[in-house]
C-alpha positions as YAML, in Angstrom:
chain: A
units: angstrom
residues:
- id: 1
  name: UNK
  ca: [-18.71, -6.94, 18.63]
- id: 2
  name: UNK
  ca: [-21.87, -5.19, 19.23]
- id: 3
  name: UNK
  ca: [-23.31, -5.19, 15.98]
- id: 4
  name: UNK
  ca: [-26.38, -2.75, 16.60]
- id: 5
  name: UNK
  ca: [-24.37, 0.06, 17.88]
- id: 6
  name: UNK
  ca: [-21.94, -0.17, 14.45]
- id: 7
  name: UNK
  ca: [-25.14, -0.08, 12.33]
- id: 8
  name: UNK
  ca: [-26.61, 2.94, 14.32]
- id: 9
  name: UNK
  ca: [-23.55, 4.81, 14.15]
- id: 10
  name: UNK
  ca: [-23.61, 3.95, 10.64]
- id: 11
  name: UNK
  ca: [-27.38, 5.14, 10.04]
- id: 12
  name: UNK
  ca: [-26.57, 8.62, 12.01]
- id: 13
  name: UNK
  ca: [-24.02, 9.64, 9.16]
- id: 14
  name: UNK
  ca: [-26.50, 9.44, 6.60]
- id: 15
  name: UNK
  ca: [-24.28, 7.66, 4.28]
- id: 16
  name: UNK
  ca: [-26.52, 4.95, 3.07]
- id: 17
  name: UNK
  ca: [-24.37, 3.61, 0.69]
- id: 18
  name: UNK
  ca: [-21.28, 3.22, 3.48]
- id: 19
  name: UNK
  ca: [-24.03, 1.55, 5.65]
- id: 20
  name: UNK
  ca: [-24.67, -1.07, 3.45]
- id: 21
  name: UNK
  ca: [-21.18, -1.95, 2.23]
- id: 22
  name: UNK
  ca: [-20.33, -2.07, 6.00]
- id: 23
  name: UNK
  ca: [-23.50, -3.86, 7.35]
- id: 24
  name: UNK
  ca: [-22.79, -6.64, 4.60]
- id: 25
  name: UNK
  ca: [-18.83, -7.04, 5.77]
- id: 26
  name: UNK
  ca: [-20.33, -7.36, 9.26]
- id: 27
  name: UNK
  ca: [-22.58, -9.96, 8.43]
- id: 28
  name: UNK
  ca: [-20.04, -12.09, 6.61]
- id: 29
  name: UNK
  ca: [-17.83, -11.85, 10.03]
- id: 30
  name: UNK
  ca: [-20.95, -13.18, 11.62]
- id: 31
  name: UNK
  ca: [-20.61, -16.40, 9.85]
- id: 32
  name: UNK
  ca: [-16.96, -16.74, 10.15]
- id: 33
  name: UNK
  ca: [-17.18, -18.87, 13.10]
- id: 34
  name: UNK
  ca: [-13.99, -18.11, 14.59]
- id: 35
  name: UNK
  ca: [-13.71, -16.24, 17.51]
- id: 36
  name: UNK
  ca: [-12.14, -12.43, 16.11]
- id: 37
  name: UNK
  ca: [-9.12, -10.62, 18.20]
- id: 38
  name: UNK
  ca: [-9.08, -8.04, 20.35]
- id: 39
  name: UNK
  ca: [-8.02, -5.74, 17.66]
- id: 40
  name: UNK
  ca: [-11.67, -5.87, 16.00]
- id: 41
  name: UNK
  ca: [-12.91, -4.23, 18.67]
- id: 42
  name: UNK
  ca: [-11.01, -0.90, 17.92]
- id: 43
  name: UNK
  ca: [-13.35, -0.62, 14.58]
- id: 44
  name: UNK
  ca: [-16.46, 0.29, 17.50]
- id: 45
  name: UNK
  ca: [-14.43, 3.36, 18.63]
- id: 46
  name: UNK
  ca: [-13.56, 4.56, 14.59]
- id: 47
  name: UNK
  ca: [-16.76, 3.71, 13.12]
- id: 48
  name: UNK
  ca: [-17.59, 7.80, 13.62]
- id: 49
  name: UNK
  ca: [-18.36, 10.41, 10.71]
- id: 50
  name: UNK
  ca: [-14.72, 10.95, 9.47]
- id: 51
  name: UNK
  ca: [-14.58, 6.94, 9.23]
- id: 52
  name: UNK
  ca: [-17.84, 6.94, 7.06]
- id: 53
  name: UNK
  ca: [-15.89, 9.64, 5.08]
- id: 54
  name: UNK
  ca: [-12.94, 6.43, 3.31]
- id: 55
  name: UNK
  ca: [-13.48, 4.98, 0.22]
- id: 56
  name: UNK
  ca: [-15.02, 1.87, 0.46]
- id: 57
  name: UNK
  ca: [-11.64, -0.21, -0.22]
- id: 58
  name: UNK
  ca: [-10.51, 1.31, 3.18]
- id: 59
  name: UNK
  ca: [-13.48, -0.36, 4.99]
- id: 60
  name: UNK
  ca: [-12.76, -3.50, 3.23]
- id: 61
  name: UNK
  ca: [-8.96, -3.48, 4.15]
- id: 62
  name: UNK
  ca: [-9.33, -2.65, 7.76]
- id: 63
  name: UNK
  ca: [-12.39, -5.09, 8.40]
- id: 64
  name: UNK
  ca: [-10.08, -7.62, 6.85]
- id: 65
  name: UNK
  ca: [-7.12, -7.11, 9.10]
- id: 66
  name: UNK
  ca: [-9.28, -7.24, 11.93]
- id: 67
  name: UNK
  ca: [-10.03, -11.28, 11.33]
- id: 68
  name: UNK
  ca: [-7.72, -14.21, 11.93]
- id: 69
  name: UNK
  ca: [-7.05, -16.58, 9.32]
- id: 70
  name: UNK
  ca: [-9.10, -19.77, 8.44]
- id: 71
  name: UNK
  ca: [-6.79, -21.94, 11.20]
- id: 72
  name: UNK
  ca: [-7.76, -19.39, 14.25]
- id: 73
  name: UNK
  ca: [-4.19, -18.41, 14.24]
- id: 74
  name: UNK
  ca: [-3.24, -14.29, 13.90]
- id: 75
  name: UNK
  ca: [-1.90, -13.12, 10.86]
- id: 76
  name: UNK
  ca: [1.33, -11.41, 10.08]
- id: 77
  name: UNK
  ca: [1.04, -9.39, 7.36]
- id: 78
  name: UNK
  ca: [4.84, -9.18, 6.20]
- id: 79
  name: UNK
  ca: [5.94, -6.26, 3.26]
- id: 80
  name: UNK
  ca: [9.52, -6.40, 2.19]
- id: 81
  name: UNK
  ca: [11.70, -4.05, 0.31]
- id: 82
  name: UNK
  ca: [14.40, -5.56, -1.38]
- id: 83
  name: UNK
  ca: [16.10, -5.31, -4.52]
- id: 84
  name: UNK
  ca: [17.28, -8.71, -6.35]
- id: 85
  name: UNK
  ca: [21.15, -7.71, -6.22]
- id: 86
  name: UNK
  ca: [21.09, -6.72, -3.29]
- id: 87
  name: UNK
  ca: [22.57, -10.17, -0.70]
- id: 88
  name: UNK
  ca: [21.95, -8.67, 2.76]
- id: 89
  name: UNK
  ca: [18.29, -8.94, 1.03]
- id: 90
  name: UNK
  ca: [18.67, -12.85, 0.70]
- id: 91
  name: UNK
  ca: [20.32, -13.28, 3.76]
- id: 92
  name: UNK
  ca: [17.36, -11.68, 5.41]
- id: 93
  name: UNK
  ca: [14.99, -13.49, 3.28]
- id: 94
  name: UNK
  ca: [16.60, -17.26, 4.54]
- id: 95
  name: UNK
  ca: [16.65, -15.59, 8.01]
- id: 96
  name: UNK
  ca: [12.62, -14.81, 7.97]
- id: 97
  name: UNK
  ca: [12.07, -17.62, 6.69]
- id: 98
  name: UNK
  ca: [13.80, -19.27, 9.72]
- id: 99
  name: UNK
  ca: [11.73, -17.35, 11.84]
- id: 100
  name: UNK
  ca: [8.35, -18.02, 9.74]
- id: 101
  name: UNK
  ca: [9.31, -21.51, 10.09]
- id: 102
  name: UNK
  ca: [9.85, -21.66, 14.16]
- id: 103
  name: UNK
  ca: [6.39, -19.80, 14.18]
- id: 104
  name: UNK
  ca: [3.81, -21.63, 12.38]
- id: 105
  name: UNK
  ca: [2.22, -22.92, 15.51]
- id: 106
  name: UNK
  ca: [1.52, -19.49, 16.26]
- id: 107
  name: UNK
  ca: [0.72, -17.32, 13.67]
- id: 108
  name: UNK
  ca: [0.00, -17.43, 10.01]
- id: 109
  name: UNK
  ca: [2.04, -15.07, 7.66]
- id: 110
  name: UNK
  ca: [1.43, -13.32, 4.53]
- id: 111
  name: UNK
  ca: [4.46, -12.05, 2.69]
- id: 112
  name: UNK
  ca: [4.60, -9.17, -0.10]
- id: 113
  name: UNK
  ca: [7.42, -8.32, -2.13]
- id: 114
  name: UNK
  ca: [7.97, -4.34, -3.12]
- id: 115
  name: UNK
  ca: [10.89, -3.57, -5.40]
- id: 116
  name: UNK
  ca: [13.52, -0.75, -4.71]
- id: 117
  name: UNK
  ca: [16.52, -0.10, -6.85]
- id: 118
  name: UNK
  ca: [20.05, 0.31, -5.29]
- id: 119
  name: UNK
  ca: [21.11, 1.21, -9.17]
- id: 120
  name: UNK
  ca: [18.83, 3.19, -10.70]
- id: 121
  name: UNK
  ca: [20.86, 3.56, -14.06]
- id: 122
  name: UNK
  ca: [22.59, 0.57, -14.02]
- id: 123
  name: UNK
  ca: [22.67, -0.91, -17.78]
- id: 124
  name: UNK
  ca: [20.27, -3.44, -19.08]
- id: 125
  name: UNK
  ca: [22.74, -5.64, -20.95]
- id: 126
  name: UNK
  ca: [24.59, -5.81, -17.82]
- id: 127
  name: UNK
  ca: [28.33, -5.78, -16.60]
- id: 128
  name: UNK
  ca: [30.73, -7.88, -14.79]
- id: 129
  name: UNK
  ca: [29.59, -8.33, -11.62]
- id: 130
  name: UNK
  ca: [32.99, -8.44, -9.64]
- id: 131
  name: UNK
  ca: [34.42, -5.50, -11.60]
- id: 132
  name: UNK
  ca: [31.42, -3.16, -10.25]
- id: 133
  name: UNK
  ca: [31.98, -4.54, -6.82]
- id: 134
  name: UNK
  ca: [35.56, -3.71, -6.98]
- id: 135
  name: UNK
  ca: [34.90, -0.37, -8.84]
- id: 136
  name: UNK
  ca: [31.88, 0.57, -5.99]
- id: 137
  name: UNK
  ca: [33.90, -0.57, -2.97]
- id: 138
  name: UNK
  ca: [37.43, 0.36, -3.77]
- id: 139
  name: UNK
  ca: [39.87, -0.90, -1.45]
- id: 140
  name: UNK
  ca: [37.08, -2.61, 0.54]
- id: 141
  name: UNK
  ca: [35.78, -4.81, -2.21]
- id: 142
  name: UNK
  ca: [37.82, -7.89, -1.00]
- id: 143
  name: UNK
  ca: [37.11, -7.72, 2.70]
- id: 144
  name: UNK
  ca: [33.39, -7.42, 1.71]
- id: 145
  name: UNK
  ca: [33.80, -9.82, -0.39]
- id: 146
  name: UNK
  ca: [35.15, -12.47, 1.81]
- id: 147
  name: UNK
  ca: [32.77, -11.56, 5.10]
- id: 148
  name: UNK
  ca: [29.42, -12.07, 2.37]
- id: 149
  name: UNK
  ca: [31.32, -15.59, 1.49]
- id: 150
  name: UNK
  ca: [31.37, -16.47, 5.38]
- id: 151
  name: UNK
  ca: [27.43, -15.45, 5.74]
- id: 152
  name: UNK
  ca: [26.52, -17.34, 2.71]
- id: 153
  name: UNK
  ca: [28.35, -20.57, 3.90]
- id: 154
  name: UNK
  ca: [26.45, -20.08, 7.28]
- id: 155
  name: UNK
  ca: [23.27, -21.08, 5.37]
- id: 156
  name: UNK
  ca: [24.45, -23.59, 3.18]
- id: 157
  name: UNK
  ca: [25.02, -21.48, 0.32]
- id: 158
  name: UNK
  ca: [28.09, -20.70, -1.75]
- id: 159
  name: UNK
  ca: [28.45, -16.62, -2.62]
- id: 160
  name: UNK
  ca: [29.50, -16.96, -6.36]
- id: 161
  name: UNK
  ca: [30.94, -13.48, -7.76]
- id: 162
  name: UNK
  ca: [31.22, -14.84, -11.27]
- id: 163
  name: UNK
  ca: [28.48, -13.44, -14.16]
- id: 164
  name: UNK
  ca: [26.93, -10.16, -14.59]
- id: 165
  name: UNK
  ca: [25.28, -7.70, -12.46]
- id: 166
  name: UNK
  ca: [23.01, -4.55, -13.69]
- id: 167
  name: UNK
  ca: [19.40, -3.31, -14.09]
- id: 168
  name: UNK
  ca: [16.90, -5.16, -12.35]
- id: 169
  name: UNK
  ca: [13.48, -3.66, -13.45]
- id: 170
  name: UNK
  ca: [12.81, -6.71, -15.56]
- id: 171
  name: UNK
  ca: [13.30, -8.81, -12.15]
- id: 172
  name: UNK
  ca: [10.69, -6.63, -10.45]
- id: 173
  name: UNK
  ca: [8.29, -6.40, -12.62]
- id: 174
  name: UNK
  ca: [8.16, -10.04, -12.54]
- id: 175
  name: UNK
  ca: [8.15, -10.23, -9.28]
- id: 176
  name: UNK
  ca: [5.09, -7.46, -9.49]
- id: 177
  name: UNK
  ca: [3.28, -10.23, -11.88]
- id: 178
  name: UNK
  ca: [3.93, -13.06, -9.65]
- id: 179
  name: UNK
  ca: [2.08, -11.31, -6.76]
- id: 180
  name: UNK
  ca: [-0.83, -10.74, -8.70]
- id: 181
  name: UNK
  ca: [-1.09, -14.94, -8.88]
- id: 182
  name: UNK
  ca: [-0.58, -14.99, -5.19]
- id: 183
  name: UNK
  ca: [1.82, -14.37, -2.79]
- id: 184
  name: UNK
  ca: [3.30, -17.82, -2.23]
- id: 185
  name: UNK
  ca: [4.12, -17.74, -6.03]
- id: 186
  name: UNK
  ca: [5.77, -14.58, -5.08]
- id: 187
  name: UNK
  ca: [7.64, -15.46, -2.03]
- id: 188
  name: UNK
  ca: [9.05, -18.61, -4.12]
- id: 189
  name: UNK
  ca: [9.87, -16.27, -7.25]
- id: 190
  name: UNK
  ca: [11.96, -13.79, -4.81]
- id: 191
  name: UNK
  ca: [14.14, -17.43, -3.60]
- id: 192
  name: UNK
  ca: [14.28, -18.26, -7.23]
- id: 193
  name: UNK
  ca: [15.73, -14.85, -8.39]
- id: 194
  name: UNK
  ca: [18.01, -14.80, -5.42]
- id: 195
  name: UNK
  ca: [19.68, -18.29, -5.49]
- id: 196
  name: UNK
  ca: [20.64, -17.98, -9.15]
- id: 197
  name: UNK
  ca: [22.18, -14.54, -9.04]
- id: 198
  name: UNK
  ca: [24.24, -15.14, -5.92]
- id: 199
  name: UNK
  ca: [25.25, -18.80, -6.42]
- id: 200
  name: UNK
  ca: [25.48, -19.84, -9.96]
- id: 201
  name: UNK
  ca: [26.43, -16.50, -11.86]
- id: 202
  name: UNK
  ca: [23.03, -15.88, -13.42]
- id: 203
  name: UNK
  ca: [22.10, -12.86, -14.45]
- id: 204
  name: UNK
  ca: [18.32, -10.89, -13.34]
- id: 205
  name: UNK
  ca: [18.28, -8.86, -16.42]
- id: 206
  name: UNK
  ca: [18.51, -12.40, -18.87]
- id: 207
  name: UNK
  ca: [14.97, -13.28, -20.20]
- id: 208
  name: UNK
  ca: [15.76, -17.06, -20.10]
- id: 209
  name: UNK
  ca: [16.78, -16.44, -16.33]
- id: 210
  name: UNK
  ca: [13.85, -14.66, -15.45]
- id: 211
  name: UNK
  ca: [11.22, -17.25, -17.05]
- id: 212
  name: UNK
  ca: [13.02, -20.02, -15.29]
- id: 213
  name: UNK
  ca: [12.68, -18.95, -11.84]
- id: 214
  name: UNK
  ca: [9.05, -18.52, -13.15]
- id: 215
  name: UNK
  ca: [8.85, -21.82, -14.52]
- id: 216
  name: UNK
  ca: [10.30, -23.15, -11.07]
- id: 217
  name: UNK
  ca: [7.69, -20.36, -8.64]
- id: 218
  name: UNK
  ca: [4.78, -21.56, -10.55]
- id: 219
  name: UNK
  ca: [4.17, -18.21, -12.20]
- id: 220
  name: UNK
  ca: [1.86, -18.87, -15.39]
- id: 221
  name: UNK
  ca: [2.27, -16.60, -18.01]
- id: 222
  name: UNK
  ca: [5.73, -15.05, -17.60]
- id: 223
  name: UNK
  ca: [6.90, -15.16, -21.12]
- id: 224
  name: UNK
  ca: [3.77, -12.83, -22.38]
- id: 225
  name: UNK
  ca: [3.65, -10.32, -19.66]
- id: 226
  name: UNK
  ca: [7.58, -9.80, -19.94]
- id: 227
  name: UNK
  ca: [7.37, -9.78, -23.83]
- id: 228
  name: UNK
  ca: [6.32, -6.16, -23.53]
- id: 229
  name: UNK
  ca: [8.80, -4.13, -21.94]
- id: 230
  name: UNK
  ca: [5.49, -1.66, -20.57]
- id: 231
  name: UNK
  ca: [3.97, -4.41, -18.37]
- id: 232
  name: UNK
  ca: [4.28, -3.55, -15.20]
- id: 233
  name: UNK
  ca: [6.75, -0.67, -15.44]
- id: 234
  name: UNK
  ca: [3.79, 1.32, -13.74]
- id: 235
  name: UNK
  ca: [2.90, -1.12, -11.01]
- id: 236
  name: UNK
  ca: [6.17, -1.21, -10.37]
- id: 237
  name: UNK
  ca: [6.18, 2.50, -9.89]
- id: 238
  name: UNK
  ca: [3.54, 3.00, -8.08]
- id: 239
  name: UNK
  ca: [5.01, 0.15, -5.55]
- id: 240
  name: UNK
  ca: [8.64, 2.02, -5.26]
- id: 241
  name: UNK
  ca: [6.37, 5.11, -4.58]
- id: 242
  name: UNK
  ca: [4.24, 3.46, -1.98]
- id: 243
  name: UNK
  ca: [6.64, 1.51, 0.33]
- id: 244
  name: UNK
  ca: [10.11, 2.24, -0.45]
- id: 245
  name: UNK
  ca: [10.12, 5.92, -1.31]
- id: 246
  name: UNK
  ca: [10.91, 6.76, 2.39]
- id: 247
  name: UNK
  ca: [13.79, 4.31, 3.26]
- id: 248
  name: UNK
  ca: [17.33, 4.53, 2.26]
- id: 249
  name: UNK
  ca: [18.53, 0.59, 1.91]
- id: 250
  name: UNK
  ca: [17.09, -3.05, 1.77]
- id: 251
  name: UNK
  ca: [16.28, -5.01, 3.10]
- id: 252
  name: UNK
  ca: [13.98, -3.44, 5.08]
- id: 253
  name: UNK
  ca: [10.58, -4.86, 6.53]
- id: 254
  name: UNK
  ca: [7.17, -3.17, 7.85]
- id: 255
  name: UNK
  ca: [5.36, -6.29, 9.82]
- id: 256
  name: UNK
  ca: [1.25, -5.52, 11.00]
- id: 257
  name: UNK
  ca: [2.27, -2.28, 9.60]
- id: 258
  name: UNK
  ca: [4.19, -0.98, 12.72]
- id: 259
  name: UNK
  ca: [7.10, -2.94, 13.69]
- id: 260
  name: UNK
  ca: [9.79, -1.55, 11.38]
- id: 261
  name: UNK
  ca: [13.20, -3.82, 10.42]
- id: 262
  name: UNK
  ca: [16.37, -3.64, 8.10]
- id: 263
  name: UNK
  ca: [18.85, -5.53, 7.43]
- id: 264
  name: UNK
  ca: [19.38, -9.15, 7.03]
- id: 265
  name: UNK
  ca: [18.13, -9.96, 10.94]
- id: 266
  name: UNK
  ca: [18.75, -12.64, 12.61]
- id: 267
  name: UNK
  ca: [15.68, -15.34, 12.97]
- id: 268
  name: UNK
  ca: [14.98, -14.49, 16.43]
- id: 269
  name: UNK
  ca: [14.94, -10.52, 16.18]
- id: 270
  name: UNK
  ca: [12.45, -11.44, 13.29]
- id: 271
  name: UNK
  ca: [10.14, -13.65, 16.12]
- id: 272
  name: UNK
  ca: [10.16, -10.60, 18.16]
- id: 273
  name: UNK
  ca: [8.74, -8.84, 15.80]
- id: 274
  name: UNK
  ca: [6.20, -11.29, 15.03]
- id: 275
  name: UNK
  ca: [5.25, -10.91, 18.58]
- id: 276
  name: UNK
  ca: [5.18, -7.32, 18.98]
- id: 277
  name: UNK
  ca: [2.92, -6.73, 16.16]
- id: 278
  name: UNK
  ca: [0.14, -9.26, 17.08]
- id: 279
  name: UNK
  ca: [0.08, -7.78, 20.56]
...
């Protein structure tokens, strides 16, 4: 990167204050000492007036996707929309992780959770879960019932229909709090949350439930933040606004924030992607 033509674009807007927040970013790259992709060199051709004209958390975010991790390896930056009842969302969840798995030697991933809610006004005490099903689906309950029975057994898992089902804002604003410790924590929270409710009958709305998947994800702090039914609610919000205000169903996936899934994919359509984006 040519570091005096960034810094003389920068001095022609007569922004000092952008100049020195993105002369000190450039620096820090400087010392990095690992070589940067080919994407970096796209911030030469946008570092114009209407760049200078972003808050200064926008220079910060796209100077920070432009680097590869600490091992040399590109990052995939994965956000997922999912709701925790929802078990094409945990399907697709084992499937990435099949993929994440057959691609370490190639990339590096970073995975963020973002809540959506396929029952809004679903109760908070909860109902019987195979009732609703039968109630939503009708006629089709059973055959649905038996083809997510075959998928689960595909991954080792047995699809247990026993226990309650309802409102999951609890679940997500958990699942909010985790990220915020990082997003491993998070990642193992969403598995946590998932293999309860769909194999052993528990419940995402039960406070003991909740706090054990957080004992299990690491997540410090769980029994405090929840203990106020306002924690969160806003983040949680302002999430639902931000990334799954524009899609219809989960799960559904934005990797390098351009190659667009849904659905619980298959491992290899998720490599694909993985490849796509870090073109």
């Amino acid at each position: 990167m040519n570091f005096q033509k960034v810094t003389k674009h920068l001095e022609q807007s007569n922004d000092p204050k952008s100049t020195f927040i993105v002369k000190n970013i450039l620096i820090s790259i400087m010392f990095l000492n690992h070589p940067l992709p080919r994407r970096l060199v796209a911030i030469q051709k946008v570092v114009a007036p209407s760049f200078i004209q972003f808050k200064e958390r926008r220079y910060l975010s796209i100077m920070a996707e432009s680097v590869s991790s600490n091992t040399g390896k590109k990052i995939i930056r994965i956000d997922v929309s999912s709701d925790t009842v929802c078990p094409w969302c945990f399907v697709g969840k084992r499937n990435l992780d099949k993929a994440i798995a057959a691609s370490k030697d190639r990339f590096d991933f970073e995975i963020k959770w973002h809540p959506f809610f396929l029952n809004p006004s679903a109760p908070k005490e909860g109902v019987n879960k195979l009732d609703f099903y039968r109630e939503k689906f009708g006629p089709r309950a059973e055959g649905i019932l038996t083809r997510m029975t075959e998928i689960f057994r595909g991954l080792g898992l047995e699809y247990n229909m026993s226990g309650l089902t309802g409102n999951t804002l609890d679940s997500h604003r958990l699942i909010y709090f985790a990220g915020q410790q990082g997003i491993d924590k998070q990642h193992k929270l969403a598995e946590e949350l998932f293999l309860g409710y769909f194999t052993q009958a528990k419940y995402v709305g039960d406070m003991e439930f909740l706090l054990e998947c957080a004992q299990k994800a690491g997540v410090e702090g769980a029994a405090k933040f929840l203990e106020d039914p306002d924690n969160g609610v806003k983040e949680v919000n302002e999430e639902l606004e931000k990334h799954s205000a524009h899609i219809t169903g989960v799960p559904f996936y934005v990797i390098n924030g351009k190659q667009k899934l849904s659905g619980g994919q298959p491992p290899e359509v998720f490599q694909r992607a993985f490849a796509a984006s870090a073109e």
